[in-house]
Backbone as XML, in Angstrom:
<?xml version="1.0"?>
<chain id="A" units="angstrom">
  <residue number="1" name="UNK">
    <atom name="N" x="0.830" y="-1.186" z="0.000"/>
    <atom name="CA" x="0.000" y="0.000" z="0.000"/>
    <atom name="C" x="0.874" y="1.248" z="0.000"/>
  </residue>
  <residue number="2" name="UNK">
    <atom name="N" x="1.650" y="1.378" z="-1.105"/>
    <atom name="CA" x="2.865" y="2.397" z="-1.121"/>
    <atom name="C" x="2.689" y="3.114" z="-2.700"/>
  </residue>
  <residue number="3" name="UNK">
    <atom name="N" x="2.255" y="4.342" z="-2.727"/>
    <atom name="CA" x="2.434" y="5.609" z="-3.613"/>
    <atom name="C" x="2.864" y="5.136" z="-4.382"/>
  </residue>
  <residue number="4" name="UNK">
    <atom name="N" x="3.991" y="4.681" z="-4.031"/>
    <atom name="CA" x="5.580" y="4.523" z="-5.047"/>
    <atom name="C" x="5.276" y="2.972" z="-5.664"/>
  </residue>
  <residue number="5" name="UNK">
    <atom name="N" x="4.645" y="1.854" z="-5.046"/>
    <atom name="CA" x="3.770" y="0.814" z="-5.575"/>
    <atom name="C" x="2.345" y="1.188" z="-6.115"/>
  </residue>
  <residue number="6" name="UNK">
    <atom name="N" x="1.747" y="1.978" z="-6.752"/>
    <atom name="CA" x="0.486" y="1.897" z="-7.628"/>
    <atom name="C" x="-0.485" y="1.689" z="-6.273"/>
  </residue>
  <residue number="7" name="UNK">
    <atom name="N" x="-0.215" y="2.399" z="-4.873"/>
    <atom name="CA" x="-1.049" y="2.446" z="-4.363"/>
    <atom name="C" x="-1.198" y="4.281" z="-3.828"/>
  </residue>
  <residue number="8" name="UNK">
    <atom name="N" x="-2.755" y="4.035" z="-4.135"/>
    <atom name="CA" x="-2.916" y="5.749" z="-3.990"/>
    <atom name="C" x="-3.899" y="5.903" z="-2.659"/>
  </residue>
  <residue number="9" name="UNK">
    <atom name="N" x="-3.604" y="6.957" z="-1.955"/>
    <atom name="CA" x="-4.863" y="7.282" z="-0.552"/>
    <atom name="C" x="-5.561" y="7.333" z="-1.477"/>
  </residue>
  <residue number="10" name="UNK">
    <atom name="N" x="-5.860" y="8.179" z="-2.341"/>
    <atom name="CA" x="-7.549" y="8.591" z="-3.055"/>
    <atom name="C" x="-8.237" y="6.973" z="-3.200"/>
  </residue>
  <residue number="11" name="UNK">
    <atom name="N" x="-7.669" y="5.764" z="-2.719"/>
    <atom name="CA" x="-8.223" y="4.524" z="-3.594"/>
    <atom name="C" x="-9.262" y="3.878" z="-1.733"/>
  </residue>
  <residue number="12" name="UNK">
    <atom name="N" x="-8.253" y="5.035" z="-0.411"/>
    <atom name="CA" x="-9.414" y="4.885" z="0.812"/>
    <atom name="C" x="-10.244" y="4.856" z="0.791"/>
  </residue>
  <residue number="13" name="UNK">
    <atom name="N" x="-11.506" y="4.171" z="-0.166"/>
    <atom name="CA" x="-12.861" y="4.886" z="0.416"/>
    <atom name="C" x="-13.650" y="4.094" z="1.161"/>
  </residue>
  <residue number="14" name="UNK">
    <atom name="N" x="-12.972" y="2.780" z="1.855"/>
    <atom name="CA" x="-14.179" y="2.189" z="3.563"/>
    <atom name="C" x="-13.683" y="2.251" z="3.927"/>
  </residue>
  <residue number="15" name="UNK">
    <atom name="N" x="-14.644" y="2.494" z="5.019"/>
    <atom name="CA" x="-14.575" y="2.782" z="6.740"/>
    <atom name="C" x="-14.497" y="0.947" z="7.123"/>
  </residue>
  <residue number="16" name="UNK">
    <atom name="N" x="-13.309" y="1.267" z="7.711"/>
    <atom name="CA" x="-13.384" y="-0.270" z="8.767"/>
    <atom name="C" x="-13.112" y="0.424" z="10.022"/>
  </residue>
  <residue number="17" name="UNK">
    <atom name="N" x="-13.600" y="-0.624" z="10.694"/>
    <atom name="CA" x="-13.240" y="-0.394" z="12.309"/>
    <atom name="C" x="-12.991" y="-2.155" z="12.995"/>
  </residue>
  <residue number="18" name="UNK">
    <atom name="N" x="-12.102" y="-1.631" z="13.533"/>
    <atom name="CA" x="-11.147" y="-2.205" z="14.518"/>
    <atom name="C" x="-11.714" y="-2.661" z="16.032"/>
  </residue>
  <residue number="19" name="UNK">
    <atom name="N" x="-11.550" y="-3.776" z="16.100"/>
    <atom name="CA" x="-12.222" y="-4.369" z="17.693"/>
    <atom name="C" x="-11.610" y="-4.862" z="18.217"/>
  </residue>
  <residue number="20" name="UNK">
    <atom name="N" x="-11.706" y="-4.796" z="19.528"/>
    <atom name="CA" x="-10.312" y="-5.264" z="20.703"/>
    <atom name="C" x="-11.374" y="-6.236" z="21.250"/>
  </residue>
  <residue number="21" name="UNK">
    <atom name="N" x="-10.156" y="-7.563" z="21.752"/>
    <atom name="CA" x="-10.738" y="-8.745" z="21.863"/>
    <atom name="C" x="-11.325" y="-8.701" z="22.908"/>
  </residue>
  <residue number="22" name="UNK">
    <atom name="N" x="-12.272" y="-9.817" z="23.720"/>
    <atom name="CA" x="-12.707" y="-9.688" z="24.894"/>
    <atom name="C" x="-11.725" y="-10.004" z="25.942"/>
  </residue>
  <residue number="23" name="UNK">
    <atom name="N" x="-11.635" y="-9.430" z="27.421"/>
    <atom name="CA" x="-10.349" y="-9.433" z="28.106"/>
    <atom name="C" x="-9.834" y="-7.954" z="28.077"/>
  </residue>
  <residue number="24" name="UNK">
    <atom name="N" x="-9.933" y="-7.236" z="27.024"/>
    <atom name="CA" x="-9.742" y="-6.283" z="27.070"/>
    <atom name="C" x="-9.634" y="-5.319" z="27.752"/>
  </residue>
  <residue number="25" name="UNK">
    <atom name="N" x="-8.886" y="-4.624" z="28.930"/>
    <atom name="CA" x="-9.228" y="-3.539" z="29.549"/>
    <atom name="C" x="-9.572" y="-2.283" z="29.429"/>
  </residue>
  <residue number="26" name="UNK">
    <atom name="N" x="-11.351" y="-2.103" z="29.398"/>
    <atom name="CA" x="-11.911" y="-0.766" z="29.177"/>
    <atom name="C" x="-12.381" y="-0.026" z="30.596"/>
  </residue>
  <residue number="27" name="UNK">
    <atom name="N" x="-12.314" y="1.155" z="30.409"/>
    <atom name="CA" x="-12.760" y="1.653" z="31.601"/>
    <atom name="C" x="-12.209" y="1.121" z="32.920"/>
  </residue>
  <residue number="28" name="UNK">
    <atom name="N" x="-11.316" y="0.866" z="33.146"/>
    <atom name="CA" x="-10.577" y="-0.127" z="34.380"/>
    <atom name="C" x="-11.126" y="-1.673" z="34.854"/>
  </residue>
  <residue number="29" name="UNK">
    <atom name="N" x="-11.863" y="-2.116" z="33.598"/>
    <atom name="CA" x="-12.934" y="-3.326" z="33.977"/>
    <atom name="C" x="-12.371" y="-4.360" z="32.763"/>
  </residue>
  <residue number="30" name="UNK">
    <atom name="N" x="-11.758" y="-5.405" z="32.762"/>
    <atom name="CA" x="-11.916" y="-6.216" z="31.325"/>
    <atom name="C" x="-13.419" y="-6.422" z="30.476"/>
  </residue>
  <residue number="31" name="UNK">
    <atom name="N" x="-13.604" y="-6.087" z="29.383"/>
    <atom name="CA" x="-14.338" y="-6.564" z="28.482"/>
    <atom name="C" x="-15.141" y="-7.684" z="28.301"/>
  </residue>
  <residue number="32" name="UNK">
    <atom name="N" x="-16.088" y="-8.165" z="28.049"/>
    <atom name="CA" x="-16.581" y="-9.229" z="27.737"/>
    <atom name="C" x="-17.445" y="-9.091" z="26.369"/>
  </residue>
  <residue number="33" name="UNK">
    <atom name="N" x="-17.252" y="-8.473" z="25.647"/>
    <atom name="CA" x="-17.203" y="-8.493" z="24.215"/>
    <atom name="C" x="-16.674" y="-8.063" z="23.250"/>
  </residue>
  <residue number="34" name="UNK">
    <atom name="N" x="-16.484" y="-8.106" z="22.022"/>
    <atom name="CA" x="-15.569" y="-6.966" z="21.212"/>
    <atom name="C" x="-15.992" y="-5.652" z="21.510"/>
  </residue>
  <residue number="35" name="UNK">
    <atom name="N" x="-14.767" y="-4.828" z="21.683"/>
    <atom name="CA" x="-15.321" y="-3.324" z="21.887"/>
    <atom name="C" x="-14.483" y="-2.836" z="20.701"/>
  </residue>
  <residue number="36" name="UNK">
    <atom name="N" x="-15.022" y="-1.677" z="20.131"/>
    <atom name="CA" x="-14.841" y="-0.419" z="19.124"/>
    <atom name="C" x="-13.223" y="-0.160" z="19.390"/>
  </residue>
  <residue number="37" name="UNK">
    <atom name="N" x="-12.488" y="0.087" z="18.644"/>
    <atom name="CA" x="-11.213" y="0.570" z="19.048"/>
    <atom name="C" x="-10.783" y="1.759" z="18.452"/>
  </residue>
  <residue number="38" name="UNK">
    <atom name="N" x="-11.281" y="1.871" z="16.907"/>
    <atom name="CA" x="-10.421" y="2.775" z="16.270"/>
    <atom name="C" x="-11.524" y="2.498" z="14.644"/>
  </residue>
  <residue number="39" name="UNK">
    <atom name="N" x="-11.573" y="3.307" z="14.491"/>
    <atom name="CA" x="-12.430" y="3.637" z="12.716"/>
    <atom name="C" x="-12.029" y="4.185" z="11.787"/>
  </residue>
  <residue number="40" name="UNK">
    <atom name="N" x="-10.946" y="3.454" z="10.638"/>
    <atom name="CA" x="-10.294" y="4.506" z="9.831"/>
    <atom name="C" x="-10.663" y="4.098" z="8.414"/>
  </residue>
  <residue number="41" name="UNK">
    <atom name="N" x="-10.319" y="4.769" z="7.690"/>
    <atom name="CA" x="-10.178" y="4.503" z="5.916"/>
    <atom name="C" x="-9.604" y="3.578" z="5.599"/>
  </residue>
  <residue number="42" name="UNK">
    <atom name="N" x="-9.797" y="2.989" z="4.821"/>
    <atom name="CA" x="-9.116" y="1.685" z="3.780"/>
    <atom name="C" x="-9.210" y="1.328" z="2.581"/>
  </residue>
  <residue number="43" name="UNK">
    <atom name="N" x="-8.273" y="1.325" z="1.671"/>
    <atom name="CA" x="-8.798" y="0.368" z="0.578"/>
    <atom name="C" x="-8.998" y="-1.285" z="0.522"/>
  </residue>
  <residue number="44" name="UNK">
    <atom name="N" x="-9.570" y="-1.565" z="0.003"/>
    <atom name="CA" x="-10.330" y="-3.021" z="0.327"/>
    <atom name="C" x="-9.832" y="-3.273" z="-0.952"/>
  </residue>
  <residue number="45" name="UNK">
    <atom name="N" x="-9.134" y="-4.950" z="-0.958"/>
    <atom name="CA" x="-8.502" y="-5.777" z="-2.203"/>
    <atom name="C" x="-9.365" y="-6.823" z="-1.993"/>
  </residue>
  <residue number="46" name="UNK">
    <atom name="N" x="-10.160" y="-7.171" z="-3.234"/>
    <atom name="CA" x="-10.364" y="-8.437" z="-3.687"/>
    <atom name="C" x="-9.866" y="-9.273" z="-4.281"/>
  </residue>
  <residue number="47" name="UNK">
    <atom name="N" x="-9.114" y="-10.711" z="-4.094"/>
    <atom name="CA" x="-9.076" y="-11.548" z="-5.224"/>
    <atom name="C" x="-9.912" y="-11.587" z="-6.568"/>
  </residue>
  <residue number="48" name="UNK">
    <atom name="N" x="-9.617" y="-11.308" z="-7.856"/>
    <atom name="CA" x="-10.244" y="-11.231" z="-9.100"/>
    <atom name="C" x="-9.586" y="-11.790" z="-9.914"/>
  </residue>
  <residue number="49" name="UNK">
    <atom name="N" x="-9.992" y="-12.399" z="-10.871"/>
    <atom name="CA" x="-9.807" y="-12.592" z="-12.263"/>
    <atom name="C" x="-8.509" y="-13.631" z="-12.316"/>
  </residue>
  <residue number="50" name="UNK">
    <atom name="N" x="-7.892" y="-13.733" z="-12.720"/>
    <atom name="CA" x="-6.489" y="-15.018" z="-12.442"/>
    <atom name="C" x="-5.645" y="-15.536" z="-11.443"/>
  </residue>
  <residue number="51" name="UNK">
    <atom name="N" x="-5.636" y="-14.197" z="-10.419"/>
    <atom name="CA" x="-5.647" y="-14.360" z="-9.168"/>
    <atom name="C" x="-6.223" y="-15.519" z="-8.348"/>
  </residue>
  <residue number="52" name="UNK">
    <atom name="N" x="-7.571" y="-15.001" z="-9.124"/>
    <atom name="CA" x="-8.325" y="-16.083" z="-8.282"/>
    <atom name="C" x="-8.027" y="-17.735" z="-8.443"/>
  </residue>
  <residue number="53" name="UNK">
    <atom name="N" x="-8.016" y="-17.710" z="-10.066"/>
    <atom name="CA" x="-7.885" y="-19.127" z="-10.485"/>
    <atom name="C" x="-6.639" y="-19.316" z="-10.332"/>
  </residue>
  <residue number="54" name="UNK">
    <atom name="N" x="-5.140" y="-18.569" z="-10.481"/>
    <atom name="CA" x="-4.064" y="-19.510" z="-10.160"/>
    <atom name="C" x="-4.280" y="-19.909" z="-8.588"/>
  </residue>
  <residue number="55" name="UNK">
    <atom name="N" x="-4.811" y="-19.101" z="-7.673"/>
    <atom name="CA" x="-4.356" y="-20.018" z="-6.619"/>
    <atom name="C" x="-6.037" y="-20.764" z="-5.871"/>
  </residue>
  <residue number="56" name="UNK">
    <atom name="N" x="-6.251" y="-21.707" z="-4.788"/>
    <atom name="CA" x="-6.498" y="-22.309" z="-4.588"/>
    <atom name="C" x="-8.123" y="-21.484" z="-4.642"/>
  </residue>
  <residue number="57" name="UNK">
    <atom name="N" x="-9.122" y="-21.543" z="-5.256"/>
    <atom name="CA" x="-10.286" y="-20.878" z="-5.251"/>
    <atom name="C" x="-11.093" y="-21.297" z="-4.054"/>
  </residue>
  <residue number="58" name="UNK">
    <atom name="N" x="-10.798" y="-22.267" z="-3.266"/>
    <atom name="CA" x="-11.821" y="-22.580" z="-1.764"/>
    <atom name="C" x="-11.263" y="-22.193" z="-1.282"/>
  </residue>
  <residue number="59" name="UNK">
    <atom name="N" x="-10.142" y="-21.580" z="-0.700"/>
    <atom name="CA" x="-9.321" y="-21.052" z="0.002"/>
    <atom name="C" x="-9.584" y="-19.250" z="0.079"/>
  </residue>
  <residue number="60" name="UNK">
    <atom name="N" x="-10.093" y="-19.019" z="-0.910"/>
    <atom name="CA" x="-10.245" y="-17.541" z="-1.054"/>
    <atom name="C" x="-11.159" y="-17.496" z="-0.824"/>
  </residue>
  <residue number="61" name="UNK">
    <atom name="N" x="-12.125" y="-18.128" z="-0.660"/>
    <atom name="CA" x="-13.451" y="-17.567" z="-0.422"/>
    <atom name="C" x="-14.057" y="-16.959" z="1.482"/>
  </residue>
  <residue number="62" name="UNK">
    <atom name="N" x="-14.472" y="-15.343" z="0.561"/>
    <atom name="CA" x="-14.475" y="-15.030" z="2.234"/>
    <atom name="C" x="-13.128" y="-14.304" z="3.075"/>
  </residue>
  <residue number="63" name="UNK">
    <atom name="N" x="-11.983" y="-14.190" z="1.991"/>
    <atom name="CA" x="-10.934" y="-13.357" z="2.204"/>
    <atom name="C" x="-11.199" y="-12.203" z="1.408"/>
  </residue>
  <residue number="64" name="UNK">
    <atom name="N" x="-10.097" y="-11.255" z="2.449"/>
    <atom name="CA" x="-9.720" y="-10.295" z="1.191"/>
    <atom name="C" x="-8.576" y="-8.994" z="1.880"/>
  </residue>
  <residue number="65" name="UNK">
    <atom name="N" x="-7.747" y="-8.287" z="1.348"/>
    <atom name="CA" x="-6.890" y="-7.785" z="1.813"/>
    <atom name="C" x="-7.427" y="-6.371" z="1.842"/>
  </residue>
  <residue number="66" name="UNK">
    <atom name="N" x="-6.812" y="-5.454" z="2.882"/>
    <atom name="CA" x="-7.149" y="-4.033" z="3.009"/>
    <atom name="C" x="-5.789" y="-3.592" z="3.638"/>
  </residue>
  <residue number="67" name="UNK">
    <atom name="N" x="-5.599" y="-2.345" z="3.070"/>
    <atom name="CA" x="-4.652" y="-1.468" z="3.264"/>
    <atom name="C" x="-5.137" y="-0.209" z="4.133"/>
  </residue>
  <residue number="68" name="UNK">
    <atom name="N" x="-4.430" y="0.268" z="5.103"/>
    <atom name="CA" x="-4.600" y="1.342" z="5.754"/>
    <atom name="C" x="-3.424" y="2.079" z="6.136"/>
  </residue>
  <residue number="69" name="UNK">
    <atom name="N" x="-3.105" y="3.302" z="6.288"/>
    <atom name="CA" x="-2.323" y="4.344" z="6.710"/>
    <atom name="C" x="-1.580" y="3.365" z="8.163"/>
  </residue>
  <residue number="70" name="UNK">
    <atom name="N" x="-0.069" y="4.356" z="8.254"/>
    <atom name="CA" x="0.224" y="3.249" z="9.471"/>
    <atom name="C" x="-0.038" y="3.440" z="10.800"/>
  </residue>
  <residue number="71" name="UNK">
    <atom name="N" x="-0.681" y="2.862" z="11.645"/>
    <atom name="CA" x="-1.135" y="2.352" z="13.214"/>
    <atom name="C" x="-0.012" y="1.575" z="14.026"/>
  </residue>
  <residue number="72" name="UNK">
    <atom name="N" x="0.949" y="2.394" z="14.974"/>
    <atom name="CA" x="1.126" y="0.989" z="15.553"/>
    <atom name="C" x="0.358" y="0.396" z="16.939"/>
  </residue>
  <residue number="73" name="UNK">
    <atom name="N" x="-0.612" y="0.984" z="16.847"/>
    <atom name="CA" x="-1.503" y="0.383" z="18.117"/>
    <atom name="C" x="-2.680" y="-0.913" z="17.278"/>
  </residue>
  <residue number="74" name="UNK">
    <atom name="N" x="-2.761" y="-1.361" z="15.642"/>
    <atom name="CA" x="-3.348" y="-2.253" z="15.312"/>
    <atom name="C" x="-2.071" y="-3.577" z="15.531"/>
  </residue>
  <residue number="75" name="UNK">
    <atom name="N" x="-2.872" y="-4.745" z="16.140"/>
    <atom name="CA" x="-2.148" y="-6.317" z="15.993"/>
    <atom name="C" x="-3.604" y="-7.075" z="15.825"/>
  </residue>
  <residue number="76" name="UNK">
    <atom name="N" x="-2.582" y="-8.409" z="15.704"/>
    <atom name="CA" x="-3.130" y="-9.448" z="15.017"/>
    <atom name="C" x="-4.182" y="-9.874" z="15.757"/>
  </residue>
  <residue number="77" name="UNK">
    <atom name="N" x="-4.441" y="-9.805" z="17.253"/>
    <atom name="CA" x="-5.529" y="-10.420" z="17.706"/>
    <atom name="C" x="-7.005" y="-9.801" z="17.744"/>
  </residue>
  <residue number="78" name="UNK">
    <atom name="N" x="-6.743" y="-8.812" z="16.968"/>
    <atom name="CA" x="-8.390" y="-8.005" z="16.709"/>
    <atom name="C" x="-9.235" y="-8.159" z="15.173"/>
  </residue>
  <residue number="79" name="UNK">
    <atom name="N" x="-9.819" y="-7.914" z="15.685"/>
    <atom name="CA" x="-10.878" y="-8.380" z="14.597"/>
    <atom name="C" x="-11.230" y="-6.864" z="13.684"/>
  </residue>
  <residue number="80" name="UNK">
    <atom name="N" x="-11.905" y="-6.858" z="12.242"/>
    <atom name="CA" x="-12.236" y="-5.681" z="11.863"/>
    <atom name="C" x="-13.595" y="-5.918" z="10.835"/>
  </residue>
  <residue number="81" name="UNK">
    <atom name="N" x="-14.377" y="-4.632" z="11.224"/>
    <atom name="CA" x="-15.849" y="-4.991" z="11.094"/>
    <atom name="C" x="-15.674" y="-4.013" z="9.294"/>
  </residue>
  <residue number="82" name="UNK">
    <atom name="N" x="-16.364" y="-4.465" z="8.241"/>
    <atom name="CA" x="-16.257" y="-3.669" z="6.924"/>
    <atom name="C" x="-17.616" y="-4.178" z="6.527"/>
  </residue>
  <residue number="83" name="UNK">
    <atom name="N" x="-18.151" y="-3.231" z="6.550"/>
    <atom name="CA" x="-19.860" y="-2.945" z="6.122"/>
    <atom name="C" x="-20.687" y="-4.482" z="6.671"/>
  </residue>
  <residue number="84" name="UNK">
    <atom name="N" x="-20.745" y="-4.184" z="7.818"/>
    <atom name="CA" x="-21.635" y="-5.410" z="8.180"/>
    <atom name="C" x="-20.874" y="-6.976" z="8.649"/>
  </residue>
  <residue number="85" name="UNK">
    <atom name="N" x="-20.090" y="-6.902" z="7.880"/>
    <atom name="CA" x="-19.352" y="-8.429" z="7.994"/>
    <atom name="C" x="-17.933" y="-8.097" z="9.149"/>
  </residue>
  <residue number="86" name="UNK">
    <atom name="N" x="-17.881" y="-9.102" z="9.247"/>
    <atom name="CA" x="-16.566" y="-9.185" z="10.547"/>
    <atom name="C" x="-15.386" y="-9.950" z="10.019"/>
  </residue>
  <residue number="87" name="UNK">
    <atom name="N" x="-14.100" y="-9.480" z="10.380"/>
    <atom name="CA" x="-13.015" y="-10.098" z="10.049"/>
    <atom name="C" x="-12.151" y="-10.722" z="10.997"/>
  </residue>
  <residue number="88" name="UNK">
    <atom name="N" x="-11.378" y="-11.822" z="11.115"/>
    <atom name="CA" x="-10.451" y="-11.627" z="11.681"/>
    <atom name="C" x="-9.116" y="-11.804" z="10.557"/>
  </residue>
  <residue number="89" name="UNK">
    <atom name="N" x="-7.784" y="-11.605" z="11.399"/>
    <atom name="CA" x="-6.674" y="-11.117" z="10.853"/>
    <atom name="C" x="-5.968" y="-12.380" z="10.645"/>
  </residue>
  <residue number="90" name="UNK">
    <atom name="N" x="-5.330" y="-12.832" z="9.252"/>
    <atom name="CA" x="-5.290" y="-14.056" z="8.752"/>
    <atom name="C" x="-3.458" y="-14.214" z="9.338"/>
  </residue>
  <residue number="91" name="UNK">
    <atom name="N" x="-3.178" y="-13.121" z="9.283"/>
    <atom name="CA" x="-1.498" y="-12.959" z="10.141"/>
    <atom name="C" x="-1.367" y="-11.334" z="10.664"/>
  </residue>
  <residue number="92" name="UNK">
    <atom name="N" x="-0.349" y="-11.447" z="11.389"/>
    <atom name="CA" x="0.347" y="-9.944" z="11.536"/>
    <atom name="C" x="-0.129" y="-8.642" z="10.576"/>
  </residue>
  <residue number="93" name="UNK">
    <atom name="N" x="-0.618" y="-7.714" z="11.054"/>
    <atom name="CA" x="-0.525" y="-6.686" z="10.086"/>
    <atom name="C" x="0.755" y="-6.440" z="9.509"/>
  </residue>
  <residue number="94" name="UNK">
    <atom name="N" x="1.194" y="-6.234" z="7.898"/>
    <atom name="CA" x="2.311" y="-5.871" z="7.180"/>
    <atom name="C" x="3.005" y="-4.337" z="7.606"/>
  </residue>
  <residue number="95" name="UNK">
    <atom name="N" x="3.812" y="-4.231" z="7.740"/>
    <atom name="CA" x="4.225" y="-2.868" z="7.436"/>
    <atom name="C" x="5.145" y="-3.048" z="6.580"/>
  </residue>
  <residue number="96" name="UNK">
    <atom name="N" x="4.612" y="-2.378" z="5.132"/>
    <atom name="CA" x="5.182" y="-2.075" z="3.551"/>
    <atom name="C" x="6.451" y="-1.771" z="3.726"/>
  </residue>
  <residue number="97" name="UNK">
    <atom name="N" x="7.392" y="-2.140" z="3.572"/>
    <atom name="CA" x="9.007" y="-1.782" z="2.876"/>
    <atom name="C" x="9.244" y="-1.507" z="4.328"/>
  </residue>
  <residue number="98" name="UNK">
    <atom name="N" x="8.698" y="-1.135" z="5.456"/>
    <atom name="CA" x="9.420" y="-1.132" z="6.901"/>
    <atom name="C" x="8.848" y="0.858" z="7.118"/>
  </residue>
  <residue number="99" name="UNK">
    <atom name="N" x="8.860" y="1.610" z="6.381"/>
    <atom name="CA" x="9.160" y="2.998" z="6.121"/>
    <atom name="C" x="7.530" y="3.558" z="7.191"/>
  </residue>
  <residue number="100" name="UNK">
    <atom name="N" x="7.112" y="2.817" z="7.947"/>
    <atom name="CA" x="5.652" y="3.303" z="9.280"/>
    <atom name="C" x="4.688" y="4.170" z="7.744"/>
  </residue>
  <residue number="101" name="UNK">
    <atom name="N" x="4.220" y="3.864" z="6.985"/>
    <atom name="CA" x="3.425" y="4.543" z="6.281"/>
    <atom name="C" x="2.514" y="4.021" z="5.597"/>
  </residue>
  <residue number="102" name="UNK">
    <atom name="N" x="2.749" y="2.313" z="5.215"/>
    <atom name="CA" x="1.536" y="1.817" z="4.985"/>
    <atom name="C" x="1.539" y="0.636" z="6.073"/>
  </residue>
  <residue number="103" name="UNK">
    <atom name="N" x="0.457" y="0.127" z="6.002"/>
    <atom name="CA" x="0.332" y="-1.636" z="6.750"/>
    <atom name="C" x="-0.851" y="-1.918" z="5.746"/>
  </residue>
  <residue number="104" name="UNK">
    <atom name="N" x="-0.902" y="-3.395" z="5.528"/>
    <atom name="CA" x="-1.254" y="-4.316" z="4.507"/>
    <atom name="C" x="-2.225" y="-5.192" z="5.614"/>
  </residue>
  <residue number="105" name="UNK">
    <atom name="N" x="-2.994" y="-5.771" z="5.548"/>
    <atom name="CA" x="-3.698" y="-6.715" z="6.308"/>
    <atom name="C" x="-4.487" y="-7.530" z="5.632"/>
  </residue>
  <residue number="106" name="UNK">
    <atom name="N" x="-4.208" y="-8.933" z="5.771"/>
    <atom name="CA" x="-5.131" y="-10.320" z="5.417"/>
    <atom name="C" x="-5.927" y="-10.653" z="5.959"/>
  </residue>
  <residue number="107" name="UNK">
    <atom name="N" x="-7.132" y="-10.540" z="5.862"/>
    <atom name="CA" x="-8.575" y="-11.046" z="6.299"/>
    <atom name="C" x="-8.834" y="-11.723" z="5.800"/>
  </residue>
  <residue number="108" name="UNK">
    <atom name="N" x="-9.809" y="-12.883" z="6.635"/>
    <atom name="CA" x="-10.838" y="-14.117" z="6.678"/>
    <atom name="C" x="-12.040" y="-13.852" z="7.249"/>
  </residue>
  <residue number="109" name="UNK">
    <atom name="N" x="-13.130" y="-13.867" z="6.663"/>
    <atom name="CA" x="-14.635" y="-13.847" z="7.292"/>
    <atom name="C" x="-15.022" y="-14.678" z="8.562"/>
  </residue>
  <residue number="110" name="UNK">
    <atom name="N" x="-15.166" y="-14.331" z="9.479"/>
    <atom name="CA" x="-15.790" y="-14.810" z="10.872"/>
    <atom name="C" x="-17.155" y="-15.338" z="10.516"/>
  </residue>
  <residue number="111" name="UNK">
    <atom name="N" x="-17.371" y="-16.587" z="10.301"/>
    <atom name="CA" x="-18.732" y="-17.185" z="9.691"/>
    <atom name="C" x="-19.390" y="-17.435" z="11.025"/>
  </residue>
</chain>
């Protein structure tokens, strides 16, 4: 998700938001459900077109990658909500070339 890679902010246009797991300490109390953490812009990647078919097509289904500006308060054990549906994080959020300016993230649908 880097300028300098054919990735542009103007391509942000969903809102995801970010949920901290249960356990969580809110308000001086742990959590017992996902709570709200953070709501930012993203571009949203779909698998399409040869993509899809060179690699394993049951495997993709129900993924999909999103890029966001860099966070270092996002990790892997939270989940992220994009229009209705819920994600969790298929590994580590990326940070692009190392340079704190993009992070890359792999999602799987929470069925």
């Amino acid at each position: 998700m880097n300028y300098q890679y054919n990735n542009n902010p103007g391509r942000m246009n969903k809102r995801v938001t970010f949920l901290n797991p249960p356990g969580t300490i809110s308000n001086g109390w742990p959590s017992k459900d996902w709570t709200k953490h953070v709501t930012v812009w993203a571009e949203l990647k779909t698998a399409k077109g040869y993509k899809l078919f060179s690699s394993d097509a049951t495997q993709w289904q129900g993924k999909c990658v999103i890029g966001i500006r860099y966070r270092k308060d996002i990790h892997e054990k939270m989940r992220v909500k994009i229009a209705n549906k819920t994600y969790e994080m298929d590994s580590p959020p990326v940070n692009d070339d190392g340079n704190n300016q993009w992070l890359t993230i792999f999602l799987k649908e929470v069925m």
